[in-house]
DODO-774483 format. One record per residue: x, y, z of N, C-alpha, C in turn. Coordinates in Angstrom, 1 decimal. Example, Ala and Ser with C-alpha at 12.3 -4.5 7.8 and 13.67 -1.06 7.14 Angstrom:
REM residues 2
13.2,-5.7,7.8,12.3,-4.5,7.8,13.2,-3.3,7.8
12.8,-2.2,7.1,13.7,-1.1,7.1,12.9,0.0,7.9
***
This chain:
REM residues 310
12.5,-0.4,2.1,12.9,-1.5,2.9,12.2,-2.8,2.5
11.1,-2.8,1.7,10.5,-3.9,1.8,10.3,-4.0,0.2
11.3,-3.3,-0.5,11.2,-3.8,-2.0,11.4,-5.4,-2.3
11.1,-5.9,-3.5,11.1,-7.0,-4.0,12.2,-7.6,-4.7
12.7,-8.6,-4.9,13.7,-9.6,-6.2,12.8,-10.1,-7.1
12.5,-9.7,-7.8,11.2,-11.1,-9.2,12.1,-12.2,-9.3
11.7,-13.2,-9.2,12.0,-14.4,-9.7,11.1,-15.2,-10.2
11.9,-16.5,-11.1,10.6,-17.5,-11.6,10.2,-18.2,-10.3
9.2,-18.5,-10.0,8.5,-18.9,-8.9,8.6,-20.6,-8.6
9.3,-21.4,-7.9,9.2,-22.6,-7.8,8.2,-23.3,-6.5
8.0,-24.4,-7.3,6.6,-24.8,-6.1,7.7,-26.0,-5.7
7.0,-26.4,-3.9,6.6,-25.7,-3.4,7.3,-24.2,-3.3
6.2,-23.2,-2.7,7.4,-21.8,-2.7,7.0,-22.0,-1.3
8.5,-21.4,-1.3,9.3,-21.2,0.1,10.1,-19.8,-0.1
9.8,-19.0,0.9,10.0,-17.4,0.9,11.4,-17.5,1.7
12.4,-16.6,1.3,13.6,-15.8,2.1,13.5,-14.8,2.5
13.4,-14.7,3.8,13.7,-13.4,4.9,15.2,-12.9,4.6
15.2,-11.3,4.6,16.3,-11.1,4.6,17.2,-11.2,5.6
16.2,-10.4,7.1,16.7,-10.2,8.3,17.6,-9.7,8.4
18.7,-9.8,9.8,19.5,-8.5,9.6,20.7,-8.9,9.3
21.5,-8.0,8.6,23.0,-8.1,8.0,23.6,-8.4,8.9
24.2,-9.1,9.4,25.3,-9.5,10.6,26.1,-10.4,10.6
27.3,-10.4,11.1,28.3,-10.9,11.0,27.8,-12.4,10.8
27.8,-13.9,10.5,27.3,-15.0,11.1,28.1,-15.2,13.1
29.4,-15.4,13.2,29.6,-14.9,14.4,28.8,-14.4,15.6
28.2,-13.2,15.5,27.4,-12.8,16.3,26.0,-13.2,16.0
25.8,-14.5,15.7,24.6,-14.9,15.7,24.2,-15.2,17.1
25.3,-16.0,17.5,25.2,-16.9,18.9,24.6,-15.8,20.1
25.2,-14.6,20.4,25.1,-14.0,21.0,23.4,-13.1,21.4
23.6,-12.8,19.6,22.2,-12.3,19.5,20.8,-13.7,19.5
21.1,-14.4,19.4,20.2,-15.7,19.9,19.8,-15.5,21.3
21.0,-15.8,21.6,20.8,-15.7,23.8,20.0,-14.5,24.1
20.3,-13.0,23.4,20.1,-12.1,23.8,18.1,-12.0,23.7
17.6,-12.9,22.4,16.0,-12.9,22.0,15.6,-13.8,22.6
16.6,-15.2,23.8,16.4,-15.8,24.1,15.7,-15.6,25.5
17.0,-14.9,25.9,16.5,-14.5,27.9,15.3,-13.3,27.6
15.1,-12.7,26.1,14.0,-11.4,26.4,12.6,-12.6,25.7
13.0,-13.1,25.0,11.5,-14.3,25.7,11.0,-14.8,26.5
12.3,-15.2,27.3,12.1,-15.6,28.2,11.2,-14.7,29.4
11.8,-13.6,29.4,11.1,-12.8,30.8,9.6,-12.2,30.2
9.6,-12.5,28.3,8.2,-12.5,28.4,7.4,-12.9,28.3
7.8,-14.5,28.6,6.8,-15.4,29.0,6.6,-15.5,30.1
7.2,-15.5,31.5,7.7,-15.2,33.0,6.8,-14.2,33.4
6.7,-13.0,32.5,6.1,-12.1,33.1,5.0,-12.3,32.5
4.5,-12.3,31.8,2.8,-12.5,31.1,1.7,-13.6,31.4
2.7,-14.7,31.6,2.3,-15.9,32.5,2.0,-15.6,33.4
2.9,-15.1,34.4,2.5,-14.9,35.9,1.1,-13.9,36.0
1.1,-12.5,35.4,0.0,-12.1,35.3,-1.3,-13.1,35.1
-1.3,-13.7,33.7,-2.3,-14.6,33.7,-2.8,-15.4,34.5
-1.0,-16.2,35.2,-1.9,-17.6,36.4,-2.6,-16.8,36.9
-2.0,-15.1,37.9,-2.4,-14.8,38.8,-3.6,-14.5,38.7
-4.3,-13.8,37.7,-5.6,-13.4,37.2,-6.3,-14.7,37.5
-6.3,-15.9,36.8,-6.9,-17.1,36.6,-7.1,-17.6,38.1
-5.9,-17.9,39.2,-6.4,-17.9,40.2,-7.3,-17.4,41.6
-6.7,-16.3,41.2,-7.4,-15.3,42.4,-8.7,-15.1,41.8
-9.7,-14.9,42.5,-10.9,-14.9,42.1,-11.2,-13.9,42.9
-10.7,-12.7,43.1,-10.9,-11.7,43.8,-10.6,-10.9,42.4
-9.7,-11.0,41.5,-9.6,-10.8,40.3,-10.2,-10.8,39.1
-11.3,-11.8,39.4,-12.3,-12.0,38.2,-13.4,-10.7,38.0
-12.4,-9.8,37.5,-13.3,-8.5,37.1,-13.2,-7.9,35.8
-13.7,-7.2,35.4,-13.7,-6.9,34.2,-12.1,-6.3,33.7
-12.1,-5.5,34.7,-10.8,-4.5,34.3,-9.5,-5.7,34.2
-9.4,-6.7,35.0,-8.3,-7.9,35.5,-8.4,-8.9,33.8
-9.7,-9.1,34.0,-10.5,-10.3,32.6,-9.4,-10.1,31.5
-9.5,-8.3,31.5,-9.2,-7.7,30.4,-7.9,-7.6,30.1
-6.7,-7.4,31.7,-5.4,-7.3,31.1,-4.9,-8.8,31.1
-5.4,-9.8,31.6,-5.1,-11.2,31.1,-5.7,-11.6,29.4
-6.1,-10.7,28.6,-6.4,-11.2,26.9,-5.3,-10.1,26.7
-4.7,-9.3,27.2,-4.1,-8.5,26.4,-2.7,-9.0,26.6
-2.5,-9.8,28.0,-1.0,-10.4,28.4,-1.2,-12.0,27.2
-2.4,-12.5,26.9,-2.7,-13.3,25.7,-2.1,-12.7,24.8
-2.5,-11.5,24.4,-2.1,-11.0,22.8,-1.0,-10.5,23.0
-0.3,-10.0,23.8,1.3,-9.7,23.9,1.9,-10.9,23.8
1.7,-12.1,24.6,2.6,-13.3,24.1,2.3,-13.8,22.8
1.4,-13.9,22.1,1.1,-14.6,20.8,2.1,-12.9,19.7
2.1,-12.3,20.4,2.7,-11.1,19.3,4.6,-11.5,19.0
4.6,-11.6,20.4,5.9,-11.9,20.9,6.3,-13.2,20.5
5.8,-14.4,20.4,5.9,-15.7,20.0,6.0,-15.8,18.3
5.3,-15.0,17.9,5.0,-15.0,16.3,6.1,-14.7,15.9
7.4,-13.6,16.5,8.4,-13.0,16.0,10.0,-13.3,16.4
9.9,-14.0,17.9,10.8,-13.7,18.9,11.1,-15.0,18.0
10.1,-16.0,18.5,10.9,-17.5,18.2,11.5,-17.8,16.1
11.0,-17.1,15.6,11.4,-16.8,14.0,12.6,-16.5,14.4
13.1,-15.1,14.8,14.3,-14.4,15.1,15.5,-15.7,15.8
15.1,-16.0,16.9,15.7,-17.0,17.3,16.2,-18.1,16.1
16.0,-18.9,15.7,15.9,-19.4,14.4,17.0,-18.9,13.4
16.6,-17.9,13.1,17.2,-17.1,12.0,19.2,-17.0,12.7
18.8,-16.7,14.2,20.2,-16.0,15.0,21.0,-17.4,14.8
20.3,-18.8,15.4,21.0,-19.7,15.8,21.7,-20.6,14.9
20.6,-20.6,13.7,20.8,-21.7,12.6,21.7,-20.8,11.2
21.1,-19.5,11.4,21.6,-18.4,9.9,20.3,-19.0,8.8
19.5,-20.3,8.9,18.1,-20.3,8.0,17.4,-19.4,8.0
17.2,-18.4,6.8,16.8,-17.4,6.5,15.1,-18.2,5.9
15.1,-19.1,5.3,14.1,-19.6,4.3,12.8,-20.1,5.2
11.8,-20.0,4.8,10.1,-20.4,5.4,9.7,-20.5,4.5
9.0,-22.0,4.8,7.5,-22.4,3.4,6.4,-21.1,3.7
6.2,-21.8,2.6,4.7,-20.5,2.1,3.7,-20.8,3.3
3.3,-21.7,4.2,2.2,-21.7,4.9,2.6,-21.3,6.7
3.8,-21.9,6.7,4.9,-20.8,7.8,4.8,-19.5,7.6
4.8,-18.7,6.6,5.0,-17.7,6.1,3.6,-17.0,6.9
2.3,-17.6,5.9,1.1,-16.8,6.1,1.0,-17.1,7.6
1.3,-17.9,8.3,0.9,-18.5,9.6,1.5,-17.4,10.5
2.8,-17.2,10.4,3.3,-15.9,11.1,3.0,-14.3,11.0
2.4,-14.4,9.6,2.1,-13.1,8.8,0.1,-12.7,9.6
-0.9,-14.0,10.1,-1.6,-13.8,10.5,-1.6,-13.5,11.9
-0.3,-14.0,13.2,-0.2,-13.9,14.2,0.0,-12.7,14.2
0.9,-12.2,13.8,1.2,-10.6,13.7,0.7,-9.8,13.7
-0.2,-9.8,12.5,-1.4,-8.7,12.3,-2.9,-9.1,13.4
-2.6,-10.5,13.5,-4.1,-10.6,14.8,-3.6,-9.9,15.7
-2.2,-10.1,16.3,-1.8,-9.2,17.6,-2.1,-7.6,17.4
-1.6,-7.0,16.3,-1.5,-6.1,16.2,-3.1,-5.1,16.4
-3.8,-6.2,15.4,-5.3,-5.4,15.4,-6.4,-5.9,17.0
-5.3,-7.2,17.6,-6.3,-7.5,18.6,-6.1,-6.0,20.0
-4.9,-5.9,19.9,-3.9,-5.2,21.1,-5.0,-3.5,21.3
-4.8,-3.2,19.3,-6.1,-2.1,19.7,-7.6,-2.2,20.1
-8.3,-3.1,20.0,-9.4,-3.6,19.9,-10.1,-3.7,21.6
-8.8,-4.4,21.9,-8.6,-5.0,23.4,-8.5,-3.7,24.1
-7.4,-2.6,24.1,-7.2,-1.5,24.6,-8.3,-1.1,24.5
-9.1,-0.6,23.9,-10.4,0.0,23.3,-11.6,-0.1,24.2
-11.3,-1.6,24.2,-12.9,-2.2,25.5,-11.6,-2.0,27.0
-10.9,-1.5,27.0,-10.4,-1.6,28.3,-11.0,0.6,28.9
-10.4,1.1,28.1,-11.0,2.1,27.6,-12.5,2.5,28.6
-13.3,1.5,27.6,-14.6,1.8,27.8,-14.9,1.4,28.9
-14.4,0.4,29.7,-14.6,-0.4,31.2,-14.1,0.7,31.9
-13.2,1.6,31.6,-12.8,2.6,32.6,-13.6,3.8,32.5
-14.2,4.0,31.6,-15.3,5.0,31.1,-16.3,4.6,31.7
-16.9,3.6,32.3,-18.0,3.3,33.3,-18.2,3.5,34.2
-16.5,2.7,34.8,-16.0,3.2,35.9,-16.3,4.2,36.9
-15.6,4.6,35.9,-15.9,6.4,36.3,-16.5,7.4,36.4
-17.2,7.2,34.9,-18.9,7.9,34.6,-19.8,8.1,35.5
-19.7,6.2,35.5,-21.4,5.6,35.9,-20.9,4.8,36.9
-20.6,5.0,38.2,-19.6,4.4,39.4,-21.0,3.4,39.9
-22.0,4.4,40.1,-23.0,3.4,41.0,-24.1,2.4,39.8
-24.0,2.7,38.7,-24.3,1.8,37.7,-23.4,0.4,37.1
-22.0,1.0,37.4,-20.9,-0.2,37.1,-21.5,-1.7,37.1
-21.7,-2.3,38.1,-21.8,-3.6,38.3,-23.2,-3.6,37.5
-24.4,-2.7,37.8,-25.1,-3.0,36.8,-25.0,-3.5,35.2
-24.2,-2.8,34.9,-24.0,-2.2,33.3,-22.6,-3.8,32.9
-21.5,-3.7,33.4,-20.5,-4.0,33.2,-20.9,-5.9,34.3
-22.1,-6.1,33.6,-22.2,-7.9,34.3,-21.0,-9.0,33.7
-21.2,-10.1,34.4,-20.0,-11.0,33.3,-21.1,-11.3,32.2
-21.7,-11.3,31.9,-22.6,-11.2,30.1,-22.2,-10.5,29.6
-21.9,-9.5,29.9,-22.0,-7.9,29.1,-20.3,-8.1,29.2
-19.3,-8.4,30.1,-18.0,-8.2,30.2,-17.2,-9.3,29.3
-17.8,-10.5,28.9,-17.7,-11.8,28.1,-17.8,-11.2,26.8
-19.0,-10.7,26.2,-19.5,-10.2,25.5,-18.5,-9.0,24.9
-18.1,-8.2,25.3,-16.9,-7.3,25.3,-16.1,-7.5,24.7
-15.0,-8.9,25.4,-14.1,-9.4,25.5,-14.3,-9.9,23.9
-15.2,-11.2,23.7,-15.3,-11.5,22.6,-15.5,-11.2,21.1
-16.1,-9.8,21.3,-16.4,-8.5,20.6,-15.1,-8.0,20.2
-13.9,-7.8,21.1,-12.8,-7.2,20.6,-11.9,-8.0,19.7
-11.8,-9.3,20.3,-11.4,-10.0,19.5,-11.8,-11.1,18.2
-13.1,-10.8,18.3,-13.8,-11.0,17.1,-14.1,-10.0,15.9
-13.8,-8.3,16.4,-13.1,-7.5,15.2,-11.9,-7.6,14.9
-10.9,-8.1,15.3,-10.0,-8.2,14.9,-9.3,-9.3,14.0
-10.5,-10.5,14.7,-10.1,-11.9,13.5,-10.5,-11.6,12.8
-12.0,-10.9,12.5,-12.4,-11.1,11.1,-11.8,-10.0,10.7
-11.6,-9.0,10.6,-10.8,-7.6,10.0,-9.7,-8.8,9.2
-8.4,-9.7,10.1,-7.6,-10.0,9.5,-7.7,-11.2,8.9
-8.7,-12.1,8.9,-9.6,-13.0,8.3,-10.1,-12.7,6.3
-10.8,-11.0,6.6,-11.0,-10.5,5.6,-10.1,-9.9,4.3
-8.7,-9.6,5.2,-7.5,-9.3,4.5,-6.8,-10.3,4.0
-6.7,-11.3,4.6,-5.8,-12.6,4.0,-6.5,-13.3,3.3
-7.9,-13.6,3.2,-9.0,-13.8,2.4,-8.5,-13.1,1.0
-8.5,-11.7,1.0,-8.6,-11.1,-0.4,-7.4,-11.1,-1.3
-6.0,-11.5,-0.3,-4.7,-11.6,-0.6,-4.3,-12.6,-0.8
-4.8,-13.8,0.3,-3.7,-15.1,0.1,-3.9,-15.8,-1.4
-4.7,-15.6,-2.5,-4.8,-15.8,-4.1,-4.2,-14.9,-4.9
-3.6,-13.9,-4.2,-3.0,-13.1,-5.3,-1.7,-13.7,-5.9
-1.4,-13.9,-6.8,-0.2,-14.3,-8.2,0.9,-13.5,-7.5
1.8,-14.4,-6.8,3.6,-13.8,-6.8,4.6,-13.9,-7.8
5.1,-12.6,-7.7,6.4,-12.4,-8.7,7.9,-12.6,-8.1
7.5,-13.1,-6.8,9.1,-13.1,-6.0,9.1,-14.1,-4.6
9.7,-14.5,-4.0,10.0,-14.6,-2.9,10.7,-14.4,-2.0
11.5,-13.6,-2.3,12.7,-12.3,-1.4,11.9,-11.5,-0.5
12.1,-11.6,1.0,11.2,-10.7,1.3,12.1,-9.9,2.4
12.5,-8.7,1.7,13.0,-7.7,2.6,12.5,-7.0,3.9
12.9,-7.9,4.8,12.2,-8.1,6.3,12.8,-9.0,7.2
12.3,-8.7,8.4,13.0,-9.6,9.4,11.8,-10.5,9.8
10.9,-10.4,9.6,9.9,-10.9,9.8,8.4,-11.0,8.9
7.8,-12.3,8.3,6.3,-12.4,7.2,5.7,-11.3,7.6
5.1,-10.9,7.0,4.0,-9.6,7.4,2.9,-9.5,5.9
1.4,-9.4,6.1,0.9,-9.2,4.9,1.3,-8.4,3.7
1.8,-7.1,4.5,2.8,-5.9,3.4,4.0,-6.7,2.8
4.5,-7.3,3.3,5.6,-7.8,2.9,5.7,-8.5,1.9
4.4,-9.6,2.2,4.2,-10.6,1.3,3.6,-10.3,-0.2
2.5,-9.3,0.3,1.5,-8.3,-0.7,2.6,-7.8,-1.5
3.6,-7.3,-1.0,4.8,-6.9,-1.9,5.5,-7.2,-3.3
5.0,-8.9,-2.9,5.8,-9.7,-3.8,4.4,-9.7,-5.1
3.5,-9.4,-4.5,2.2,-9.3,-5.6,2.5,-8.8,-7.0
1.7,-9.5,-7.8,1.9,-8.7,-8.9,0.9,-8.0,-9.3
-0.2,-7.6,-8.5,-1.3,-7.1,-8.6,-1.3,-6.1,-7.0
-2.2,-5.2,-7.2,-2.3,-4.5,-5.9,-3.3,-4.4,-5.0
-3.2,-4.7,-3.4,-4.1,-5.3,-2.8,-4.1,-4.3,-1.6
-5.3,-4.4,-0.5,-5.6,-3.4,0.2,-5.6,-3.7,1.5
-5.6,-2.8,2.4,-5.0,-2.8,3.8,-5.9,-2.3,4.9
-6.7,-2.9,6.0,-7.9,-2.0,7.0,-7.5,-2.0,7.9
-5.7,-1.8,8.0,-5.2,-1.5,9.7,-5.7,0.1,9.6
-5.6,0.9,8.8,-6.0,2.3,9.2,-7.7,2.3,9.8
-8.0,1.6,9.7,-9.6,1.6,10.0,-9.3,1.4,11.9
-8.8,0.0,11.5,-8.6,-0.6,13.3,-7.7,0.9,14.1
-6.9,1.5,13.1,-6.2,2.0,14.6,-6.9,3.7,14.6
-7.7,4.3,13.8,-8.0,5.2,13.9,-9.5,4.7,14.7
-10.3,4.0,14.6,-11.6,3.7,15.3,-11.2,3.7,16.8
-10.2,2.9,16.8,-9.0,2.8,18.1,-9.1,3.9,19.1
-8.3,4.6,18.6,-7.8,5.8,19.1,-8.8,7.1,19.0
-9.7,7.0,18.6,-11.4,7.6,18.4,-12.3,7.2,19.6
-12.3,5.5,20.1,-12.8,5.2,20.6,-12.2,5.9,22.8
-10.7,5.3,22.4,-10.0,5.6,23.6,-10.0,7.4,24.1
-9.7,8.2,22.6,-9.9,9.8,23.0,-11.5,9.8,23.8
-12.2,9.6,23.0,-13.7,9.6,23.6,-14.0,9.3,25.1
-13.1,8.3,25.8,-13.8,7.7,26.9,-12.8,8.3,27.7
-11.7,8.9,27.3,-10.6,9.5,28.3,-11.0,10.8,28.6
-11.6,11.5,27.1,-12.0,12.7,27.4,-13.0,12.8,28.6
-13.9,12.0,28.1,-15.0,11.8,29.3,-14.5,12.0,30.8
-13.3,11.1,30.9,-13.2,10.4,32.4,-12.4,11.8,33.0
-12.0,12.7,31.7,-11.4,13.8,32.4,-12.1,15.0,32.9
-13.5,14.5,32.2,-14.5,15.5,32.4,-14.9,15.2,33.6
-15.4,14.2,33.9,-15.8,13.8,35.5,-15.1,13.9,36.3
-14.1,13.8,36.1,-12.5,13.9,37.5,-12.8,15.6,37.8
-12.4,16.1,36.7,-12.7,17.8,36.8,-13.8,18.4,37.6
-15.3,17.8,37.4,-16.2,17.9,38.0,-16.2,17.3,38.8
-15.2,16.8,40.0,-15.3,16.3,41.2,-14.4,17.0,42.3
-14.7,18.9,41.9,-13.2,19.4,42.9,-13.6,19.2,44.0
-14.5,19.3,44.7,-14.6,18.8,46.2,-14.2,17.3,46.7
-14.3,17.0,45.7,-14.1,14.9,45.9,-12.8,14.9,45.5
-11.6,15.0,46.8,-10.4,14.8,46.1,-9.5,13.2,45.8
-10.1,12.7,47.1,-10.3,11.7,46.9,-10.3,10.3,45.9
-11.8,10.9,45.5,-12.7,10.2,44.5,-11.9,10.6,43.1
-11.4,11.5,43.4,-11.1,11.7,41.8,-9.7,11.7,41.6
-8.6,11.4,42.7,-7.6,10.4,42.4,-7.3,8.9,42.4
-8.5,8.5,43.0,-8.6,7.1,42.7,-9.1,6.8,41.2
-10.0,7.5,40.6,-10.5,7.2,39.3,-9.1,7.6,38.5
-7.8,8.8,38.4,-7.3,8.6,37.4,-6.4,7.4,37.9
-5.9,7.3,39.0,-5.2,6.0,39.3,-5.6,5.0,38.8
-7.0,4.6,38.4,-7.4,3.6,38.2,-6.8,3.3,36.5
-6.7,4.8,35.9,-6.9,4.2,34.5,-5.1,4.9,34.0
-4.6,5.1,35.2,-3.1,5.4,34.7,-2.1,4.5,33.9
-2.3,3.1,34.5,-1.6,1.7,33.9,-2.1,1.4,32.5
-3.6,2.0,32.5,-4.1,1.5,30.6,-3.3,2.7,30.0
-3.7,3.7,30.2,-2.9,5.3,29.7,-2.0,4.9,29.0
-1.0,4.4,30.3,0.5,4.4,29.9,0.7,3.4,29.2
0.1,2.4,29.3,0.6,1.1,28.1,-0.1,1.5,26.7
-1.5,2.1,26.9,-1.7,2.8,24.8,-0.8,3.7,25.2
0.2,4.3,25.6,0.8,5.5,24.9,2.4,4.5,24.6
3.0,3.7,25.3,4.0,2.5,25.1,3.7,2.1,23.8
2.5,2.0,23.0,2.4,1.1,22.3,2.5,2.5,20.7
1.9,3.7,21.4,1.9,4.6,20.4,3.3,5.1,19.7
3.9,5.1,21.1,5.3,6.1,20.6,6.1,4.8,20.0
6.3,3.2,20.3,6.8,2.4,19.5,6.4,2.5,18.1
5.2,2.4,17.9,4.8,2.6,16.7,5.2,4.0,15.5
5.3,5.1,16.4,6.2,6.6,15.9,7.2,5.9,15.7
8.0,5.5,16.4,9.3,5.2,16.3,9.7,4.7,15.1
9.0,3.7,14.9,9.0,2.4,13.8,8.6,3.4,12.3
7.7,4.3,12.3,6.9,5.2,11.5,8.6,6.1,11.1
8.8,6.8,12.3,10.2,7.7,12.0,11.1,6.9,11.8
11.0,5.7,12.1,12.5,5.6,11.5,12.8,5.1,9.5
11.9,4.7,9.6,11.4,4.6,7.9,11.3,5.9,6.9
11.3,7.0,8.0,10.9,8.3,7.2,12.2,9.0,6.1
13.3,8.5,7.2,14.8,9.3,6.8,15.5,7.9,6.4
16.5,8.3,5.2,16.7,7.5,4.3,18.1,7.1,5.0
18.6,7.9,5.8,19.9,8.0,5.9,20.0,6.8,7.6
19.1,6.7,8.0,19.3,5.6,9.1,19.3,4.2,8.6
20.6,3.4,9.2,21.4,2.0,8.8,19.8,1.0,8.5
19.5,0.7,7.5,19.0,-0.5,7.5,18.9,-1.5,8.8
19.8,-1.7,9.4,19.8,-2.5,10.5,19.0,-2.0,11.2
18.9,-0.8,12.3,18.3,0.1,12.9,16.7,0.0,12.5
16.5,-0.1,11.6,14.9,0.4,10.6,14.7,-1.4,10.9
15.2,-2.0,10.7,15.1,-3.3,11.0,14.0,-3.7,12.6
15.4,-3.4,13.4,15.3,-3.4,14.7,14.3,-2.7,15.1
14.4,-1.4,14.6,12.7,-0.9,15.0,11.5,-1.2,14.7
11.3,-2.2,13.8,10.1,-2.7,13.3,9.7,-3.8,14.4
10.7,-4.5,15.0,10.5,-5.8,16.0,10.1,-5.2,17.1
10.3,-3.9,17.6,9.9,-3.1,18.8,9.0,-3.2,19.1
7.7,-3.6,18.7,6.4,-3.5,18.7,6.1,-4.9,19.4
6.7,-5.9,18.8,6.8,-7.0,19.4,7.6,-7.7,21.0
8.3,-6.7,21.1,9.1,-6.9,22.2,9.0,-6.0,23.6
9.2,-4.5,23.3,8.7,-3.7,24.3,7.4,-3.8,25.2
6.3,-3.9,24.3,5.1,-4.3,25.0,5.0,-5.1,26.1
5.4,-6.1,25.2,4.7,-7.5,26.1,5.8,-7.7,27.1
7.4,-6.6,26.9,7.9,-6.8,28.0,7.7,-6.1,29.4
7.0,-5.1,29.2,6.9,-3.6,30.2,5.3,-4.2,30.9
4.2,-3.9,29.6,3.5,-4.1,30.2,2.9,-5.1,31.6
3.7,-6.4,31.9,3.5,-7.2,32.9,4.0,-6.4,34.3
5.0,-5.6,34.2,5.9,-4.8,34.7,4.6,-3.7,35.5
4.4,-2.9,34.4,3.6,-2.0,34.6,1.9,-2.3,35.4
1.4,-3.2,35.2,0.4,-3.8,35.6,0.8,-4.2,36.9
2.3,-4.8,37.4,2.3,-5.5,38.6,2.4,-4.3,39.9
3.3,-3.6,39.1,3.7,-2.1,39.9,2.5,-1.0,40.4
2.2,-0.8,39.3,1.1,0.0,39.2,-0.4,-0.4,40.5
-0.8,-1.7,39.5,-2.1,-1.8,39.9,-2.3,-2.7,41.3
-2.4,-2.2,42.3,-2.4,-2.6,43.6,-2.8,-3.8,44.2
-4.2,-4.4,43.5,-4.6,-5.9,43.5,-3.7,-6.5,43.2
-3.2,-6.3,42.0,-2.8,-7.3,41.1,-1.0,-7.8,42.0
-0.5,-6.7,42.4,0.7,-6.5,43.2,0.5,-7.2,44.2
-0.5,-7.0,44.9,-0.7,-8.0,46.0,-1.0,-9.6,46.0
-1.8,-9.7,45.2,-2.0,-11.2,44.2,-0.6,-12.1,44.3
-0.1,-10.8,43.0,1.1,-11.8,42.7,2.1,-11.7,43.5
2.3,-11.3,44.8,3.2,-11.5,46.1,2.5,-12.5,47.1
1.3,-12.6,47.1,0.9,-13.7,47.7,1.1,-14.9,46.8
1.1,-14.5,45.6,1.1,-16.5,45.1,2.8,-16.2,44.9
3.5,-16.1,44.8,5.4,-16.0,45.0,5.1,-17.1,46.7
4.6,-16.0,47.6,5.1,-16.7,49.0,4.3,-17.7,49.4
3.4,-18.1,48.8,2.3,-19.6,48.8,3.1,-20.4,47.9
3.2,-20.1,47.1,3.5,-21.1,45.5,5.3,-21.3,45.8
6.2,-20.4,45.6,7.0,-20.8,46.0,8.1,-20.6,46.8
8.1,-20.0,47.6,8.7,-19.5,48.8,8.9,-21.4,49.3
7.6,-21.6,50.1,7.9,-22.8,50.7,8.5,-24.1,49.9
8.8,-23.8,48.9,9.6,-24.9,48.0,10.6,-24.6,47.8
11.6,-23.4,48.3,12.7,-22.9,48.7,13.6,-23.3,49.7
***
């Protein structure tokens, strides 16, 4: 999917997306269609955010946390949606080289921040739970700042370190069979061969999250007389659950669909953007429904904020 064209190289270089085969016709359509699903993901991500930022009954670790992650679902979502848009409206397929890397680092920060983020969300729930009457001890705003900046400071520099070792590598092309810049993509066009430490981020990941779930399943279990206590603790950590497992099976998806030769290009396409769109559209969803503060929050600022301007 992401083979190359060699060509002689002209400066400035400016890269061609291939994006997807479609009619020009149904550009219009599919515009609107990445239009209104930005739209509700900025509507929905936003609102979590204000609401986090306002309420100060909110300012907690577990809350801190899903307002950087409703951050890194929009910057994921922004990197790809508004390209696509672009591509639908105008049929300009073409991005300079610094467009190029500029979307190619939003992508991969989202990607590596989103696990990073999940990770310390994880471990706040692993406290939680564990160490109930130590929590506020352990989990201060020093230590919960500290966290925060920790996740997203493996992640910049992880993809800091990657585009460092790549963005000098010598291209033989600028065709880039994709709907969207990506380091692989670009790395592609390399005439030399360069190396990749998302397997690091998402296995550390997912090492880190088994660890703290296992835990929290140990403690729940050890709580048969506390029935109580120990449906509130998985309640607590059911909305993170469900969104790393949203984020896993997108990622299978995207993995399977690449596997079998025989699915339309288009399809293998579309599934690659999934990552970028599902997320950051559910998750605001799932956080409002789910998590009971946060539901109440954002029903009180609806009928403060604007109800009476109705």
């Amino acid at each position: 999917m992401e083979n190359v064209s060699y060509v002689a190289l002209r400066q400035p270089i400016v890269f061609e997306l291939e994006g997807f085969e479609v009619p020009r016709s149904h550009g219009y359509p599919l515009f609107a269609l990445v239009l209104a699903t930005y739209v509700l993901v900025l509507l929905g991500n936003g609102v979590v955010m204000s609401v986090i930022a306002v309420d100060k009954t909110l300012h907690k670790p577990m809350y801190v946390m899903v307002c950087n992650l409703a951050a890194c679902d929009l910057l994921g979502g922004t990197a790809v949606m508004t390209q696509l848009m672009v591509i639908f409206l105008t049929g300009e397929k073409k991005i300079p080289y610094n467009s190029a890397y500029a979307q190619a680092i939003c992508v991969h920060t989202y990607g590596a921040a989103v696990q990073t983020i999940l990770s310390a969300m994880a471990y706040d729930r692993y406290v939680a739970v564990c160490e109930p009457l130590r929590y506020h001890a352990i989990m201060t705003t020093a230590h919960m700042v500290f966290v925060i900046l920790l996740a997203w400071a493996v992640a910049i520099i992880i993809i800091a370190v990657l585009f460092a070792l790549n963005v000098g590598t010598p291209l033989c092309g600028t065709y880039i069979r994709h709907v969207y810049c990506s380091n692989r993509s670009i790395l592609n066009l390399a005439c030399v061969i360069g190396c990749c430490f998302f397997n690091l981020v998402f296995s550390s990941s997912f090492l880190i999250i088994f660890f703290c779930y296992t835990k929290i399943l140990s403690a729940c279990l050890m709580r048969k007389s506390d029935k109580a206590s120990r449906s509130k603790a998985l309640q607590t950590c059911a909305s993170h659950l469900v969104i790393y497992l949203i984020y896993e099976i997108v990622s299978l998806i995207i993995i399977l669909s690449n596997r079998f030769p025989q699915v339309p290009m288009n399809i293998k396409k579309f599934c690659t953007i999934l990552i970028f769109i599902v997320p950051p559209l559910i998750n605001p969803i799932i956080y409002g429904f789910v998590t009971k503060e946060l539901r109440t929050s954002i029903i009180k600022l609806l009928k403060t904020r604007v109800a009476p301007k109705m």
